[in-house]
C-alpha positions as CSV (number, residue, x, y, z in Angstrom):
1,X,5.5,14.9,-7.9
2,X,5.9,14.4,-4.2
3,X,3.1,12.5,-3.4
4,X,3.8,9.3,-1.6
5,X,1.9,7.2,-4.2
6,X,4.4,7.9,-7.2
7,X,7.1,7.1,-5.4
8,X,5.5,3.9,-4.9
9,X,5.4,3.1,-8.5
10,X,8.6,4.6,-9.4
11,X,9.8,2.2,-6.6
12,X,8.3,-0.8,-8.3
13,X,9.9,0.3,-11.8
14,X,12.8,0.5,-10.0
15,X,13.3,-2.9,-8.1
16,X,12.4,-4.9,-11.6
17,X,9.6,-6.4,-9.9
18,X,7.5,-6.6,-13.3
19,X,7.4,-10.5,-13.7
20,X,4.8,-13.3,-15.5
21,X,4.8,-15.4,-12.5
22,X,1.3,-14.4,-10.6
23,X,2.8,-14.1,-7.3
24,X,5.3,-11.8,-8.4
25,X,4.5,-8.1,-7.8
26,X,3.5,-6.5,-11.2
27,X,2.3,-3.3,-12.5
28,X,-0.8,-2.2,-14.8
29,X,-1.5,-0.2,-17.5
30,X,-4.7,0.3,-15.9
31,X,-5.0,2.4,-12.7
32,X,-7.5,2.5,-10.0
33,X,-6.7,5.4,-7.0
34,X,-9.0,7.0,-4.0
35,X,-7.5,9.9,-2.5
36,X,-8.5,12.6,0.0
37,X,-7.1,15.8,0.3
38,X,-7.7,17.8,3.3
39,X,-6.1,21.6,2.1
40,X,-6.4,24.2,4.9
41,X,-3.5,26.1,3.5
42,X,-4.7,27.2,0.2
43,X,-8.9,26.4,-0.4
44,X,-9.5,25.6,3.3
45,X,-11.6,22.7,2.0
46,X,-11.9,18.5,1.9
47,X,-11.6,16.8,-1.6
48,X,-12.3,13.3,-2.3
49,X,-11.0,11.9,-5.6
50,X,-11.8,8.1,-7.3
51,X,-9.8,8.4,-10.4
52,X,-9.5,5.5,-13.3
53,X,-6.4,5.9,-15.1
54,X,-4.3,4.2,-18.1
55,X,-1.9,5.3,-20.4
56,X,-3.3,2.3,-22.5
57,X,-5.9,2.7,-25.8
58,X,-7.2,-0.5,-25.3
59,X,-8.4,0.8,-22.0
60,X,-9.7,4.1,-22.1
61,X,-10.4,4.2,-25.6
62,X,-9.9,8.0,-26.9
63,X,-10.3,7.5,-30.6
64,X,-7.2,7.5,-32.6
65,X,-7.3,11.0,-34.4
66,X,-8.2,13.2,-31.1
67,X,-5.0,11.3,-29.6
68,X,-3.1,11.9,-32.6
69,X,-4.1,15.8,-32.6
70,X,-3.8,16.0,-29.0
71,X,-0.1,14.7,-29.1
72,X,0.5,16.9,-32.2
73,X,-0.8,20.4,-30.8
74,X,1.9,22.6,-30.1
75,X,2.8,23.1,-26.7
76,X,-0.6,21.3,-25.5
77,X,0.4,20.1,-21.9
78,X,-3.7,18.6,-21.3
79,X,-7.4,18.5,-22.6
80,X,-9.9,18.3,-19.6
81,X,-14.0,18.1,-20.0
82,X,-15.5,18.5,-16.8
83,X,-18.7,20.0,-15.4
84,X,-16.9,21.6,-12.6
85,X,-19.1,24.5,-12.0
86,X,-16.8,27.1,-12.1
87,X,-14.4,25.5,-14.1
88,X,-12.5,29.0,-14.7
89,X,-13.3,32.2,-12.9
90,X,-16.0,33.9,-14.4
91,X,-17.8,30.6,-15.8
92,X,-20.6,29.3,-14.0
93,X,-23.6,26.8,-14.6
94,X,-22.0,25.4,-17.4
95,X,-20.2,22.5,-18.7
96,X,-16.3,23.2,-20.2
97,X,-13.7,21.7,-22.0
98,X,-10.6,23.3,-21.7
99,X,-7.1,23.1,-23.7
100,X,-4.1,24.0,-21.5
101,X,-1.0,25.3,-23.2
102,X,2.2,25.6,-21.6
103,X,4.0,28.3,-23.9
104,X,6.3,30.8,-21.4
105,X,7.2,32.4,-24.6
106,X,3.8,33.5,-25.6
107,X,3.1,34.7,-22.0
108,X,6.2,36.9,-21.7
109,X,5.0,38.7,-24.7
110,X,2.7,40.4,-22.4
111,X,0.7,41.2,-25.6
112,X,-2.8,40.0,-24.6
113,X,-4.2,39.9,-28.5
114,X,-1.5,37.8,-29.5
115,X,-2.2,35.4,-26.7
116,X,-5.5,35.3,-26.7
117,X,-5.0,34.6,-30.8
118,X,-2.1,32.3,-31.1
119,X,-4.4,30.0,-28.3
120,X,-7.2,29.7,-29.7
121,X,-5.9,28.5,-32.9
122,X,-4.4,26.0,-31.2
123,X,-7.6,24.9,-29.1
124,X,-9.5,25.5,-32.3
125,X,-7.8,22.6,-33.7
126,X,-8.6,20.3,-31.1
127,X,-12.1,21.0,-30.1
128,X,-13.9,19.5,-33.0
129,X,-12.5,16.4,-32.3
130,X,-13.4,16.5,-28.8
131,X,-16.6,17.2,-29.4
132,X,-17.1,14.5,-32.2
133,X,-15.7,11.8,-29.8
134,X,-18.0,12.3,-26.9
135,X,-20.8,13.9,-28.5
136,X,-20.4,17.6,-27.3
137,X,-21.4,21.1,-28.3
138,X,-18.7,23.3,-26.6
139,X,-18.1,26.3,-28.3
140,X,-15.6,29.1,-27.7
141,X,-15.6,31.2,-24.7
142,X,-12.6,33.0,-23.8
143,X,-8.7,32.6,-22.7
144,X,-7.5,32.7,-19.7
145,X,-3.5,33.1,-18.5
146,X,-3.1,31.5,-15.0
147,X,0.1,33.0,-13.6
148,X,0.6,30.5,-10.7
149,X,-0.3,27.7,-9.4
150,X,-0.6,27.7,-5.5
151,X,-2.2,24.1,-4.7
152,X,0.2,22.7,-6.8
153,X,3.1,24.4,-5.2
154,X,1.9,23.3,-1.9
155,X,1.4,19.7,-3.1
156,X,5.1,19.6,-4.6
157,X,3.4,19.1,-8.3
158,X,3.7,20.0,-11.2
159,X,0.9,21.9,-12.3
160,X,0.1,20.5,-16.0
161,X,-3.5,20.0,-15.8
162,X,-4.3,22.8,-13.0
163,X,-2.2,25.4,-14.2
164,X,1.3,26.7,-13.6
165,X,2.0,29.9,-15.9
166,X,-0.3,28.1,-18.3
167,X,-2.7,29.1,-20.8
168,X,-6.2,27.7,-20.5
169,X,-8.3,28.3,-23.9
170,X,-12.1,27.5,-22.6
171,X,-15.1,25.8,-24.9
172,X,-18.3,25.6,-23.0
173,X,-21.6,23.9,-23.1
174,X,-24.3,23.3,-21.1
175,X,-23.7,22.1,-17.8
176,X,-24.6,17.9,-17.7
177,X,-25.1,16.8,-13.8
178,X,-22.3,14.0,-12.9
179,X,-23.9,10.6,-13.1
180,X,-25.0,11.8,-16.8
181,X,-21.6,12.7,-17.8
182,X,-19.8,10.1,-16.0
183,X,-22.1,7.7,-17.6
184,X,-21.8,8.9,-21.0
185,X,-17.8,9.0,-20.7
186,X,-17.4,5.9,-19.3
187,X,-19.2,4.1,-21.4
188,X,-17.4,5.6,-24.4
189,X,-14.0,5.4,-22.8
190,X,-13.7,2.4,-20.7
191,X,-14.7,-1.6,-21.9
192,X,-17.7,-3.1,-20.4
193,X,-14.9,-5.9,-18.8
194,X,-13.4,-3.2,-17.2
195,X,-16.8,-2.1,-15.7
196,X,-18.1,-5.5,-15.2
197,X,-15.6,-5.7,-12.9
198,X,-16.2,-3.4,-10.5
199,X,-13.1,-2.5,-7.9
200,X,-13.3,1.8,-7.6
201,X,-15.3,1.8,-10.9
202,X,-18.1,1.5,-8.3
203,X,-17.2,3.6,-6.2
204,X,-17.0,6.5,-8.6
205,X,-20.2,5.5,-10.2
206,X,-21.8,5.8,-6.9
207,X,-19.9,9.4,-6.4
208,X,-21.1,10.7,-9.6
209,X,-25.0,9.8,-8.4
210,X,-24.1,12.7,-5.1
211,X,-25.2,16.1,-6.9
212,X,-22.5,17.6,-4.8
213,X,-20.0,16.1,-6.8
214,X,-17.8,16.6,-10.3
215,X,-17.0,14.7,-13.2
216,X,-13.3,14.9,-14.7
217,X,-11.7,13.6,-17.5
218,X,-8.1,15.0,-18.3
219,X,-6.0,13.5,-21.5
220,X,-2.3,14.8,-20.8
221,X,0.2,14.0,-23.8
222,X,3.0,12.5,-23.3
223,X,6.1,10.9,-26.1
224,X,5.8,7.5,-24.6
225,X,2.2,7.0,-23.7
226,X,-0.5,9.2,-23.2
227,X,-2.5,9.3,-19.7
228,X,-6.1,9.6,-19.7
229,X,-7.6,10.1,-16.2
230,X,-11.6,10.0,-15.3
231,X,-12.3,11.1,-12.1
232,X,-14.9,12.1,-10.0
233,X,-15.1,14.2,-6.8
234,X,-16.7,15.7,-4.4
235,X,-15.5,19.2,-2.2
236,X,-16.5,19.8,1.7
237,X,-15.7,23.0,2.9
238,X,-13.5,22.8,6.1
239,X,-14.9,24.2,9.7
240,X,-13.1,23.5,12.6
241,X,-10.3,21.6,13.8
242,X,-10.1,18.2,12.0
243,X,-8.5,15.6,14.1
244,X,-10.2,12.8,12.6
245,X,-10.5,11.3,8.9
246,X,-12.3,8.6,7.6
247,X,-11.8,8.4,3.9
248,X,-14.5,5.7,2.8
249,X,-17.3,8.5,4.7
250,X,-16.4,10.7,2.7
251,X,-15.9,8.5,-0.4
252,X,-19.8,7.7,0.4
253,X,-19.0,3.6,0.4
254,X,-18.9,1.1,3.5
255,X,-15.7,-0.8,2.1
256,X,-13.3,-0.1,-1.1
257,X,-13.3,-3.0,-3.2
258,X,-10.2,-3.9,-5.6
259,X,-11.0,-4.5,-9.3
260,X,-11.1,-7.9,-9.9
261,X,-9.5,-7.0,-13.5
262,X,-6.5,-7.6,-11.3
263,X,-7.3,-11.2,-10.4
264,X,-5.0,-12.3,-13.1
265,X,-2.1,-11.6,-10.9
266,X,-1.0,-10.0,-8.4
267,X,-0.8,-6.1,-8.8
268,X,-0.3,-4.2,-5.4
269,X,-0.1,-0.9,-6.5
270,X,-2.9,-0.7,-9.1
271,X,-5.3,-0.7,-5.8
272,X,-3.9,2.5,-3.6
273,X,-5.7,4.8,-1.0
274,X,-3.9,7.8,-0.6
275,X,-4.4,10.9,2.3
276,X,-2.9,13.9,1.7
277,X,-3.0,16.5,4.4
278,X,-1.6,20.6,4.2
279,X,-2.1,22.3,6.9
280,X,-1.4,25.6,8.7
281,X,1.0,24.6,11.4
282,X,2.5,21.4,12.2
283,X,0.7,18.1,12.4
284,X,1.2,14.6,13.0
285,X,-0.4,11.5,12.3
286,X,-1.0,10.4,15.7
287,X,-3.5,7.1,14.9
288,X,-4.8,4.8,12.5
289,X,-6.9,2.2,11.5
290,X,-5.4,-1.2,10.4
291,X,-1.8,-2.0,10.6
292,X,1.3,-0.5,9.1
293,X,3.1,-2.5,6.6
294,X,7.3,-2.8,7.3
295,X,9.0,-0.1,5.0
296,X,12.6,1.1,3.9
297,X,13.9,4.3,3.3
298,X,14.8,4.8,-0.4
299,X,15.6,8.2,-1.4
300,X,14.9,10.2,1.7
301,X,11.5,8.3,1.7
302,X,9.6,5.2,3.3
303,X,8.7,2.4,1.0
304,X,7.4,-0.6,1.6
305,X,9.9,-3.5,1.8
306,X,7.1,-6.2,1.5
307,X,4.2,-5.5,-1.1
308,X,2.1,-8.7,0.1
309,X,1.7,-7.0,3.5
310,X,-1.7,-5.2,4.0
311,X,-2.0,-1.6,5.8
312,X,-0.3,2.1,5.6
313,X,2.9,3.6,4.6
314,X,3.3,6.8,6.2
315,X,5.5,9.5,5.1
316,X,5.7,12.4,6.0
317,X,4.7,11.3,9.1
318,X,4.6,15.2,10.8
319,X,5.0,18.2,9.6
320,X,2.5,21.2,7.8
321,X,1.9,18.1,4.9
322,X,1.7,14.4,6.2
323,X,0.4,11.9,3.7
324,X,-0.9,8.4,4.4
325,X,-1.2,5.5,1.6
326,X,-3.0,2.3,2.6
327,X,-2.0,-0.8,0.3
328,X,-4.0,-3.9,0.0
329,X,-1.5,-6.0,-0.1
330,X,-2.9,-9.2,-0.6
331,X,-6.1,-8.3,0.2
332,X,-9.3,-7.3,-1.9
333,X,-11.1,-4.5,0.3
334,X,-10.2,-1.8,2.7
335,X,-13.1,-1.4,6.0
336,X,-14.1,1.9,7.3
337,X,-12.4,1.0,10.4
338,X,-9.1,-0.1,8.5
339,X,-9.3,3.3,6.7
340,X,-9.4,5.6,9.5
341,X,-6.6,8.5,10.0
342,X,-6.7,10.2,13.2
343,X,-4.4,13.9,13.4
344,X,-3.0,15.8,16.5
345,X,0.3,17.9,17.1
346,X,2.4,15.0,18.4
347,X,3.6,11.8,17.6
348,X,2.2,8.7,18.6
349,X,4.4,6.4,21.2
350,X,3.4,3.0,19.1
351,X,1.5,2.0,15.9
352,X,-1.6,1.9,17.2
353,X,-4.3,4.1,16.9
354,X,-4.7,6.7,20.2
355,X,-7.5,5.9,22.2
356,X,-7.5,9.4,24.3
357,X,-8.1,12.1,21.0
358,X,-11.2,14.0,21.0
359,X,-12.1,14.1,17.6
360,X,-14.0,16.1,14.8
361,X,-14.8,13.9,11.8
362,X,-15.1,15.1,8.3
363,X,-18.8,15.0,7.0
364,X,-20.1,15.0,3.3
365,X,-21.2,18.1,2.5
366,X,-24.6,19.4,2.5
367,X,-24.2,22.3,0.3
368,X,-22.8,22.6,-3.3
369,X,-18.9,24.3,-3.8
370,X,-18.2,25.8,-7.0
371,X,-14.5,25.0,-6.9
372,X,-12.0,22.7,-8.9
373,X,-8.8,21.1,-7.6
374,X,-5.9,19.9,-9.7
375,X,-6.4,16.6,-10.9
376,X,-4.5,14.5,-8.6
377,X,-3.7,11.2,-10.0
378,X,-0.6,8.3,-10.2
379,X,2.2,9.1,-12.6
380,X,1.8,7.3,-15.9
381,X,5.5,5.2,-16.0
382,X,4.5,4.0,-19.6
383,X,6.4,0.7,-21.0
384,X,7.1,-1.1,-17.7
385,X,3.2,-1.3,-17.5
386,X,1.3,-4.5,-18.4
387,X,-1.9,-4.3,-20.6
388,X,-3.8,-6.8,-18.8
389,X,-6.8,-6.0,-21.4
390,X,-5.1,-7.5,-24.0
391,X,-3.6,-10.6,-22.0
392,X,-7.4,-11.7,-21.3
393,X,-9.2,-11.3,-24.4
C-alpha cells in the first residue's frame, strides 16, 4: 500500500519506538483514521471515510467461531456487511454481506458453473455465522467475478476487500439505513469504554445519522492478527475544478477530536487525518492550514523526524496523486482551519497557505450516490501493537 499513512506506521515499527514510558511514542492495537479521497481519475467523485480499526478481540469483539471460520475458509481474503446501496452491480435497495475469495486458479478455469459452485460453498460456510453474530437474515444471491480493480490500481493498493481478480459470493437482506446499522454493530463489536470515549467514534456516529451516507464493516484474515475495520462514509459527486478541501466540512464536524482511550500514553499515530487526491493531470498542494511538521526521507518517502510536533506531512507533494496526513502530535483536536488543503498546478514558494487562489470548496452532497469505494484503512502491523484495553481494565 502506498498511502502515506502506512508508511507512517511501518516507520514507527521500524525505529523501535514502542516503549512503557508515556512520553515515548507508542502504537495501538486500536485504530482511529479520517480520510478523504477526492478520485477524478476513476469515479469522478469525493469520499469521506472515519474508520475504527483493531486487529485486537478485546476490541472489536467478533465472536470466536466466526473468526475461527473466517481464518479457516479457503482462500477467503475478507467478509464485508455493509448497506452500500449497490454494493455489487445489479443489487440495489438492499443490505449485503459479501465473502471475497481470492482463488486465480478457480477463475482461469473460465468454467462459470464451477465458479459459481466451488464459491458458494465456501461463502455457505461462513454466512450462518455472520448472520448469528450480528443478528442478520442474508440469504444467497449470486456470484460475481471482478476482473480488475481500477481504484485500487490508482491508489497503489492492493485490492483485498474491493476486489482485484477476486471472487465476491453475495448474501443479501434488507437494506438497514446507517445510524441503525452502525448502531447495532457498534454496540456488538466495540466496548462501551471504547465508545465512552469518544475521539472519531463521534465523529462516525454523527456520519452514520447523514442518510447520504454508508455503513462498512470488513473482517480481512490474516496469520498473525486479524483486522476488523468499521467504517462509515459518505460519497459527493465531483463538478468542477476543486482547488479547495476542507476535510472536517465534509466529515460534517467543527473539530476532530482524539480518543481519549489514548490518554494512557502517548500514541501519535493512532490519531491520523489523511487526504488523498488522483487527479487527471498534474497537481500540487499549493496551501494549507496549520503548520508542517519537520520530516526525513526514509525510503524514497517523507516521514516525520519528530512525532510530538503537530501539523502535515506531505508526500507526494505534486504530481496526478498528492496525499496530505495531518498528525496531532501532541495535541487532542484538529480545527477546520488547521485542516484545510488548498490545490493548484504549481508549487508553493513557502509553507504557508497561498493567499491569491480562487477557490471551489467541496460541499456535502445533497443527493444520494449508489456507489462503494474500497475500504481504505491503516495496515494492521499485528504484535508490535499495544492492547491498551487490556492494560486499563
Amino acid at each position: 500500500m502506498k498511502i502515506l499513512a502506512s508508511s507512517l506506521l511501518v516507520l514507527l515499527i521500524a525505529s523501535s519506538f514502542v516503549s512503557v514510558h508515556a512520553q515515548q511514542p507508542q502504537l495501538a492495537s486500536y485504530r482511529e483514521t479520517a480520510h478523504i479521497l477526492v478520485d477524478e481519475k476513476v469515479q469522478n467523485q469525493t469520499t469521506a471515510f472515519v474508520t475504527l480499526a483493531s486487529t485486537s478481540p478485546v476490541e472489536m469483539r467478533v465472536p470466536a467461531d466466526l473468526a475461527e471460520t473466517i481464518q479457516n475458509a479457503a482462500n477467503v481474503t475478507s467478509v464485508v456487511i455493509t448497506n452500500a446501496n449497490n454494493c455489487v452491480l445489479g443489487v440495489q435497495d438492499q443490505g449485503c454481506v459479501i465473502v471475497v475469495i481470492n482463488s486465480p486458479s478457480l477463475i482461469e478455469s473460465y468454467n462459470i458453473t464451477k465458479i459459481q459452485t466451488d464459491a458458494q460453498a465456501v461463502g455457505d460456510t461462513i454466512i450462518g455465522h455472520v448472520n448469528k453474530a450480528f443478528a442478520l437474515n442474508a440469504a444467497f444471491n449470486n456470484v460475481y467475478v471482478n476482473p480488475k480493480g481500477d481504484l485500487s490500481s490508482a491508489l497503489g493498493t492492493s485490492g483485498v476487500v474491493s476486489g482485484n481478480r477476486t471472487i465476491s459470493v453475495v448474501y443479501t437482506m434488507s437494506r438497514p439505513d446507517s445510524a441503525y446499522l452502525f448502531d447495532g454493530l457498534s454496540a456488538i463489536l466495540i466496548p462501551k469504554q471504547i465508545r465512552d470515549d469518544g475521539g472519531f467514534f463521534t465523529a462516525a456516529s454523527k456520519m452514520a445519522e447523514d442518510s447520504n451516507s454508508t455503513v462498512t464493516f470488513a473482517m480481512t484474515p490474516a496469520k498473525e492478527a486479524s483486522l476488523y475495520q468499521l467504517q462509515v462514509s459518505k460519497h459527493i459527486p465531483i463538478k468542477g475544478t476543486i482547488t479547495t478541501i476542507k476535510p472536517l466540512d465534509l466529515l460534517g464536524v467543527p473539530t476532530l477530536q482524539k480518543s481519549s482511550y489514548f490518554d494512557v500514553g502517548f500514541f501519535p499515530l493512532n490519531s491520523i487525518l489523511d487526504v488523498t487526491v488522483i487527479a487527471n493531470q498534474t497537481i500540487a498542494i499549493t496551501g494549507h492550514g496549520g503548520d508542517i511538521v519537520p520530516t526525513t526521507t526514509k525510503g524514497g518517502q517523507q516521514v516525520p523526524s519528530d512525532l510530538t510536533k503537530t501539523g502535515w506531512v506531505l508526500d507526494p507533494v505534486q504530481g496526478q496523486q498528492v496525499s496530505a496526513v495531518y498528525l496531532f502530535g501532541k495535541d487532542n483536536s484538529i480545527t477546520e482551519d488547521q485542516a484545510t488543503i488548498t490545490l493548484g498546478t504549481g508549487l508553493p514558494t513557502d509553507n504557508q497557505p497561498s493567499q491569491n487562489n480562487t477557490t471551489t470548496t467541496i460541499t456535502p452532497p445533497k443527493t444520494d450516490n449508489n456507489s462503494i469505494y474500497v475500504l481504505v484503512g491503516i495496515v494492521a502491523v499485528g504484535a508490535a501493537a499495544v492492547y491498551l484495553f487490556m492494560k486499563r481494565r
